[in-house]
BALUM-738586 format. One record per residue (C-alpha): residue in one letter; y, x, z; residue number from 1. Coordinates in steps of 0.02 Angstrom, whole numbers, plus 50000, padded with zeros to 5 digits. Example, Ala and Ser with C-alpha at 12.3 -4.5 7.8 and 13.67 -1.06 7.14 Angstrom:
! residues 2
res/c2/c1/c3/n
A/49775/50615/50390/1
S/49947/50684/50357/2
END
This chain:
! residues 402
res/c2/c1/c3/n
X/52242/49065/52041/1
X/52315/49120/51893/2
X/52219/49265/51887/3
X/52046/49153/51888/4
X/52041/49098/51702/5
X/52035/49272/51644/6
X/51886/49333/51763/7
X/51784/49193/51711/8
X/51807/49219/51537/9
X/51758/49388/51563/10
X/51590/49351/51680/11
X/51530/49232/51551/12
X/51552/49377/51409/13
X/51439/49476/51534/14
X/51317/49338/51547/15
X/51305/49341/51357/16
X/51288/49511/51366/17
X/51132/49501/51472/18
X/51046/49374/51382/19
X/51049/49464/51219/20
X/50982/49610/51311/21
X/50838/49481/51384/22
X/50810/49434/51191/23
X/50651/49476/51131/24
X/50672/49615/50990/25
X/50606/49555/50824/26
X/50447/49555/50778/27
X/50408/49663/50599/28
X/50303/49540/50452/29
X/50125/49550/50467/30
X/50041/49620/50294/31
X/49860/49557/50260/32
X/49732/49646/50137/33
X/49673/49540/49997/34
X/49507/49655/49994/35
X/49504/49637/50180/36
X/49515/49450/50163/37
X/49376/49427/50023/38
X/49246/49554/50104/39
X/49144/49429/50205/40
X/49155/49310/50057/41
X/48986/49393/49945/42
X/49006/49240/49811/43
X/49176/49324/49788/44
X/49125/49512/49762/45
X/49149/49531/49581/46
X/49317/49436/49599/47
X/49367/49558/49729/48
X/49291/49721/49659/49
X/49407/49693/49491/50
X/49559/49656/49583/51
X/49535/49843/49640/52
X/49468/49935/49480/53
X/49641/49843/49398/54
X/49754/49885/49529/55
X/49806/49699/49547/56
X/49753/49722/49765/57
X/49890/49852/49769/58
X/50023/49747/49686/59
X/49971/49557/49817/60
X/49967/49690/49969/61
X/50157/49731/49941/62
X/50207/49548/49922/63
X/50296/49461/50068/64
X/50232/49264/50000/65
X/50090/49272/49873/66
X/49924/49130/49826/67
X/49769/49211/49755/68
X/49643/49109/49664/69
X/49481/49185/49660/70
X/49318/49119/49560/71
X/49182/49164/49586/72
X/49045/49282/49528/73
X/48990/49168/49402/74
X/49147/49123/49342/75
X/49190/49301/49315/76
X/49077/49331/49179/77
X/49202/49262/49054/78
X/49291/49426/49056/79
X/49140/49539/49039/80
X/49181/49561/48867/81
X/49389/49614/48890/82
X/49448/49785/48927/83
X/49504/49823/49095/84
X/49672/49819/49049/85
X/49679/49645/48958/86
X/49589/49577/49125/87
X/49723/49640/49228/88
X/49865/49523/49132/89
X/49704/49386/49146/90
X/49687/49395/49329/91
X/49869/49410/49351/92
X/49888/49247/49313/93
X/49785/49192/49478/94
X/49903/49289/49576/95
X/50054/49183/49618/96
X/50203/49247/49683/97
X/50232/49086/49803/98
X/50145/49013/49945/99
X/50021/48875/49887/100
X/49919/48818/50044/101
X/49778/48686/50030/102
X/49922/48544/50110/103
X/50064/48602/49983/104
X/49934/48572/49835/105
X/49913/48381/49894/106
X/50096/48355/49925/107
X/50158/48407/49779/108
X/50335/48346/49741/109
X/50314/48226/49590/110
X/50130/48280/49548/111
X/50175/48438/49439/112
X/50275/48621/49472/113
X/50266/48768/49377/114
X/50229/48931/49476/115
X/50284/49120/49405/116
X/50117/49222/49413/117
X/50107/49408/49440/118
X/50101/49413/49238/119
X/50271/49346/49239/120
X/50346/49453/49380/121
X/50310/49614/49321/122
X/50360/49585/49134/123
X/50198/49609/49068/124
X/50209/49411/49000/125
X/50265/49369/48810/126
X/50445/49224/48864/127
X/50372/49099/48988/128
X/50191/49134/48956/129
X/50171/49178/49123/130
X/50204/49033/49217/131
X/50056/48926/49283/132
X/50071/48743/49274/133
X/50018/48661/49431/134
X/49973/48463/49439/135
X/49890/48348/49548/136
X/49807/48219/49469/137
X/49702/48078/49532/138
X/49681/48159/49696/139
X/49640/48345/49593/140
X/49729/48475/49568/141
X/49732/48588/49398/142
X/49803/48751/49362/143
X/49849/48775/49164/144
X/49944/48889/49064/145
X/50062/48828/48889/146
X/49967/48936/48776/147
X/49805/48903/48835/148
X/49664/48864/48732/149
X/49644/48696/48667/150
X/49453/48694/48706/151
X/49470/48771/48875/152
X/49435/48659/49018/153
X/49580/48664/49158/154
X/49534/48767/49314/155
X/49528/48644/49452/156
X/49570/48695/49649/157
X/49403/48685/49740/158
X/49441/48734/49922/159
X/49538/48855/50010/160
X/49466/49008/50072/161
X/49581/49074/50201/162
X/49768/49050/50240/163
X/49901/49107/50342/164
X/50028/48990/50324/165
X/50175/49052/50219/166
X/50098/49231/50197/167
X/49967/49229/50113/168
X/49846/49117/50025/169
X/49685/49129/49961/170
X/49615/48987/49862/171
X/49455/48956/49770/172
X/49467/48875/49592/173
X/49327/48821/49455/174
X/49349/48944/49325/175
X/49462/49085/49217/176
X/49642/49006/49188/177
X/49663/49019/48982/178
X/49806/49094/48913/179
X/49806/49162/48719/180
X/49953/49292/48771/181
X/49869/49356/48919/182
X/49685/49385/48838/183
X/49793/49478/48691/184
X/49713/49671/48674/185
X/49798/49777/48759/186
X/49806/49973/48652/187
X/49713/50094/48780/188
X/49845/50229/48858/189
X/49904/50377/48730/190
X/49786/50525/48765/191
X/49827/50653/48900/192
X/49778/50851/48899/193
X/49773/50865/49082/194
X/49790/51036/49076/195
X/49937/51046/48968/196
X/50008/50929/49061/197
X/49992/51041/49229/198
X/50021/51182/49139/199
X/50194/51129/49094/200
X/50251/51088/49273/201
X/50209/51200/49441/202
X/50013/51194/49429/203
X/49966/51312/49290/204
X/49842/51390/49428/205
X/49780/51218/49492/206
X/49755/51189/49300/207
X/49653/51355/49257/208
X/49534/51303/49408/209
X/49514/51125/49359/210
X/49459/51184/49166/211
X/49348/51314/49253/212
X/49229/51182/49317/213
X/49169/51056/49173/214
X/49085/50924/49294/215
X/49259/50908/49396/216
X/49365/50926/49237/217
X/49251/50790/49157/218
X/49259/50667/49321/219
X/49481/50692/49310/220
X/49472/50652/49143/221
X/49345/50492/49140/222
X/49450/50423/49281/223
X/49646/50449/49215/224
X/49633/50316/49121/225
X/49588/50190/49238/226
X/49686/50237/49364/227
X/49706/50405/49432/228
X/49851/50491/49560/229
X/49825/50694/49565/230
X/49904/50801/49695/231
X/49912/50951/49620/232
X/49947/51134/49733/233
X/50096/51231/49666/234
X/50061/51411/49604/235
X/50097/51485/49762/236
X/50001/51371/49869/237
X/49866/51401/49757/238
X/49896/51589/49754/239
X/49882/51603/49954/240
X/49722/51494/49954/241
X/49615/51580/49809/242
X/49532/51713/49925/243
X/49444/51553/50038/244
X/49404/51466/49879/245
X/49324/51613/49812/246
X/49200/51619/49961/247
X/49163/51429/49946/248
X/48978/51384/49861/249
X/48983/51296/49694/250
X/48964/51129/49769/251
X/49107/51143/49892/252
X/49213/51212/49768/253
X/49188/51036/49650/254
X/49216/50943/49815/255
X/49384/51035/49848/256
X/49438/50996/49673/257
X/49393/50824/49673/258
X/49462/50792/49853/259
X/49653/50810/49768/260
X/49630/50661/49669/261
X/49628/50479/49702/262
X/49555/50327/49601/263
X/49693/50229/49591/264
X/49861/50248/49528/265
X/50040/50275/49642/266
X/50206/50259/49590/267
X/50327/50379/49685/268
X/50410/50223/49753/269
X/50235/50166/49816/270
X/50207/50321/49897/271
X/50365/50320/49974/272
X/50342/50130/50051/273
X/50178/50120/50111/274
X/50067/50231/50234/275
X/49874/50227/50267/276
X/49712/50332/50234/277
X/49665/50361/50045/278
X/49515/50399/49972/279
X/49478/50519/49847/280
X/49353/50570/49716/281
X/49259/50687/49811/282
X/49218/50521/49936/283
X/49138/50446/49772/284
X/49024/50621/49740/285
X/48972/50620/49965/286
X/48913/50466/50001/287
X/48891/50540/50191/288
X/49047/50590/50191/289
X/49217/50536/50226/290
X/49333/50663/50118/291
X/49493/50550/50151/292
X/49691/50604/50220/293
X/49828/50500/50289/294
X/49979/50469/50157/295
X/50127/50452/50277/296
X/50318/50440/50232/297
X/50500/50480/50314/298
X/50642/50439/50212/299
X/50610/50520/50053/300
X/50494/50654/50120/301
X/50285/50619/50080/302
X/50185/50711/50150/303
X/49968/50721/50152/304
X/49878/50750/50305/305
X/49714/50799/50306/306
X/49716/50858/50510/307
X/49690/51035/50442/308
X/49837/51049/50350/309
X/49984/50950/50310/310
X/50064/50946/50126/311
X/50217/50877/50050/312
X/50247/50816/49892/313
X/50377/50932/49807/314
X/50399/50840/49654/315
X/50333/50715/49487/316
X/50228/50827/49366/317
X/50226/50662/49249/318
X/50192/50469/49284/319
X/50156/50350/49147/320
X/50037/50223/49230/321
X/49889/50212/49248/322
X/49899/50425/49293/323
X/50010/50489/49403/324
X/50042/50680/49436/325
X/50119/50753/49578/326
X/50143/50943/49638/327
X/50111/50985/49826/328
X/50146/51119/49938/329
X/49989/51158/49996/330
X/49793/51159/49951/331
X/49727/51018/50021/332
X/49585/51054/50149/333
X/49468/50913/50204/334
X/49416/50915/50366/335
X/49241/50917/50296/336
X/49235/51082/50260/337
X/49364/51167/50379/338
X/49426/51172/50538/339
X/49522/51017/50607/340
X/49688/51095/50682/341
X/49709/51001/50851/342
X/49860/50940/50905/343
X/49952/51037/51054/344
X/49944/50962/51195/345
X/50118/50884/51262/346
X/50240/50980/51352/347
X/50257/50955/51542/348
X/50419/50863/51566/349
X/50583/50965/51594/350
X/50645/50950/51752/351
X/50817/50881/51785/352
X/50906/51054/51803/353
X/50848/51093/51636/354
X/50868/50954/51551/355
X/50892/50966/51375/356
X/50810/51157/51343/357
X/50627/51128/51295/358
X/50550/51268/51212/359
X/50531/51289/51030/360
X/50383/51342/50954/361
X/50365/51482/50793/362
X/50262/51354/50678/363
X/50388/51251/50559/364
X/50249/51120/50545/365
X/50291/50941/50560/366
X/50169/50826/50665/367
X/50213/50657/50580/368
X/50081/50559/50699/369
X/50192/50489/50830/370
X/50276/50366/50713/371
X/50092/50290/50690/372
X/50104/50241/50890/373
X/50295/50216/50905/374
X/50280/50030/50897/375
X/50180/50008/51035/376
X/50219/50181/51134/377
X/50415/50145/51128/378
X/50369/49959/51188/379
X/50386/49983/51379/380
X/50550/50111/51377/381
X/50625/49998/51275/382
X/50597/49842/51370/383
X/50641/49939/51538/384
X/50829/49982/51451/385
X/50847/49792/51412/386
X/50820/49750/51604/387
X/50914/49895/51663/388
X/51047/49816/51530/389
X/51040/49665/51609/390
X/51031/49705/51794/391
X/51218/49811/51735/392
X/51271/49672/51680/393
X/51233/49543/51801/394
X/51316/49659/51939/395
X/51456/49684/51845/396
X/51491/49498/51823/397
X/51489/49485/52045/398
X/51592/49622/52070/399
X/51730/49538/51928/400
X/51691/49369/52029/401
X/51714/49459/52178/402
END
C-alpha cells in the first residue's frame, strides 16, 4: 500500500499526457482580401480599384483586426481632383486599425470613441490628426475627424457590407471623411535615373538592355512612381542568358523585360512575410496572357518561381517607396515563352534496410512547392503520431497500474 500513492500520481501524469496529445493542434488566423471582398460589390469598384493603385489593399491584407469604410462610386469623385498620393493619406483614414462591426457601432460605450486610422499607424498623420471620431447619435452613427472642414457634412455609417467578426470589417458610409492634414499636397517622389541607379549596383547589363528598348524603358519609368518593385538579373545571370535573348523577336524581347517588374511596390520585409502569385507588367501589355510567378519565402531566403526557372533575391539595389529595386540570380523566364521544367516525379520509398540513403541528385535547385501543401499533406501523419502518442501512453499507465 504504500507504494500505491506514487503509481497513481504517475498514471494520472500519463493520462495528461494523452490528452494533450488528443488536443487538437492550433488552427493558423485566417487572412481575407479586401479586393477579394469588394469584387462582387460593382457600386464599390472605384473604391476598390484606388485602394490598389495606392497600395492601401496591401497594407489592410497584413492586418490581424482592421474596419474598412468604403463609399461608393459616387462618393469617390471628391478626390478626382488630388494626387494619388494625397488620396492615399485620404483613404487611410477609412481604414481603421480595430474591429468595428455593424453591432459594436450601436453599442457604443457612452455614444462616442475615437479610433487610430491607418493615417495614424503608419506616421504619415500631423499629432493626433489621424484619429477618427466615432459617435452614435440619435440612433446614427458619424465618423469625423478634429481638423475637418467646418462645411463638410459628417460621413454617416449606412450598412455593413460584409463581416467576419473580429477580423475583418467592411462597412459602407455616406461620403469622404474631411480632414485639412490629410488632403495637404503631398511633393511627388525625387526623380530617379533608373539606369544609374542599376548601373551602380549588380545590373549594369540588365540596365544597358532596359535603355536599349524605349517603349519598355518608357513603361519602367511611367510606372516607378506609382508604385513599382524591379527584379533585376545580376551581370552574370544576364551574361549566361544573352545568347536566348538575342534569338527572341522584338515583341518577346519587350515582354521579357517587362515580365521583371511589378506594379506595385514591396518592401524587403513584405517580401519576406507574405507568399502568392504576382503580376507583372508584361500581364498589363498580353491581355491573353498570364505572365505571372509565385513569390515564396524561407527564413530570409526569397526566391521567384516562374516553373521554368527559380530565382533568388541576392540583395536591395535601392528602396525608397513607392520603387523598389532588387538584384536576382537569374533571368526570369515566363512560362509563356519557354519551357515549363516539370517537377521529378517522387522517389519510390526506401526500404527498411536502407533506410536513411536516398539518392542525391547533381542539380542544386531548390523545389520550394511542398511548403504550399504542408498544411494539409502533413495533416494525417501528424494526427496518426498523436494517437500513436496516446495509445503509448494509455498502455503505459496499465502496466504502472498493473
Amino acid at each position: 500500500m504504500a507504494r500505491r500513492p506514487p503509481v497513481i500520481l504517475l498514471s494520472l501524469a500519463v493520462v495528461a499526457v494523452a490528452i494533450v496529445a488528443l488536443a487538437p493542434a492550433p488552427v493558423a488566423a485566417t487572412k481575407y482580401n479586401i479586393t477579394k471582398l469588394l469584387e462582387p460589390y460593382k457600386q464599390y469598384s472605384k473604391f476598390n480599384e484606388m485602394l490598389s493603385k495606392t497600395r492601401l489593399a496591401y497594407d489592410i491584407n497584413r492586418r490581424q483586426t482592421i474596419t474598412v469604410l468604403a463609399v461608393d462610386n459616387a462618393a469617390m469623385s471628391a478626390l478626382d481632383h488630388y494626387s494619388l498620393q494625397t488620396i492615399r493619406h485620404i483613404l487611410s483614414l477609412h481604414v481603421l486599425v480595430d474591429y468595428y462591426g455593424d453591432k459594436k457601432l450601436n453599442k457604443l460605450a457612452h455614444g462616442s470613441t475615437a479610433a487610430s486610422s491607418m493615417y495614424q499607424a503608419t506616421g504619415a498623420a500631423s499629432g493626433m490628426s489621424g484619429y477618427v471620431n466615432i459617435t452614435r447619435k440619435d440612433g446614427k452613427v458619424s465618423f469625423t475627424t478634429d481638423d475637418a472642414d467646418d462645411t463638410a457634412k459628417p460621413t454617416r455609417y449606412v450598412k455593413s457590407i460584409k463581416e467576419y467578426p473580429y477580423d475583418i470589417a467592411v462597412l459602407e458610409v455616406s461620403s469622404i471623411i474631411s480632414s485639412a492634414d490629410a488632403e495637404a499636397p503631398v511633393p511627388p517622389p525625387a526623380p530617379v535615373d533608373l539606369v544609374d541607379l542599376l548601373s551602380k549596383k549588380y545590373c549594369k547589363s540588365f540596365a544597358s538592355l532596359l535603355s536599349a528598348n524605349a517603349d519598355v524603358f518608357r513603361t519602367f519609368n511611367e510606372t516607378k512612381d506609382n508604385g513599382l518593385t524591379l527584379f533585376c538579373p545580376v551581370d552574370s545571370a544576364v551574361a549566361a542568358f544573352v545568347p536566348t535573348y538575342k534569338n527572341l523577336t522584338a515583341k518577346a524581347k519587350a515582354v521579357i523585360l517587362l515580365y521583371h517588374g511589378v506594379p506595385d511596390y514591396f518592401s524587403l520585409q513584405l517580401l519576406k512575410s507574405n507568399n502568392g502569385m504576382v503580376t507583372t507588367l508584361a500581364t498589363a501589355s498580353e491581355n491573353k496572357k498570364d505572365y505571372s510567378y509565385d513569390v515564396q519565402n524561407k527564413g530570409e531566403t526569397v526566391t521567384l518561381e516562374t516553373r521554368v526557372v527559380t530565382s533568388s533575391v541576392t540583395g536591395t539595389v535601392g528602396d525608397m517607396e513607392p520603387l523598389a529595386v532588387y538584384a536576382v540570380s537569374k533571368f526570369l523566364e515566363p512560362k509563356e515563352l519557354f519551357k515549363v521544367v516539370e517537377a521529378p516525379a517522387p522517389a519510390p520509398e526506401p526500404s527498411k534496410k536502407k533506410k536513411g540513403k536516398a539518392a542525391h541528385g547533381g542539380d542544386d535547385s531548390s523545389d520550394d512547392s511542398g511548403d504550399l501543401t504542408a498544411d494539409k499533406g502533413d495533416a494525417v501523419p501528424a494526427m496518426l503520431a498523436r494517437w500513436v502518442t496516446a495509445a503509448t501512453a494509455a498502455v503505459a499507465a496499465v502496466a504502472l497500474m498493473g
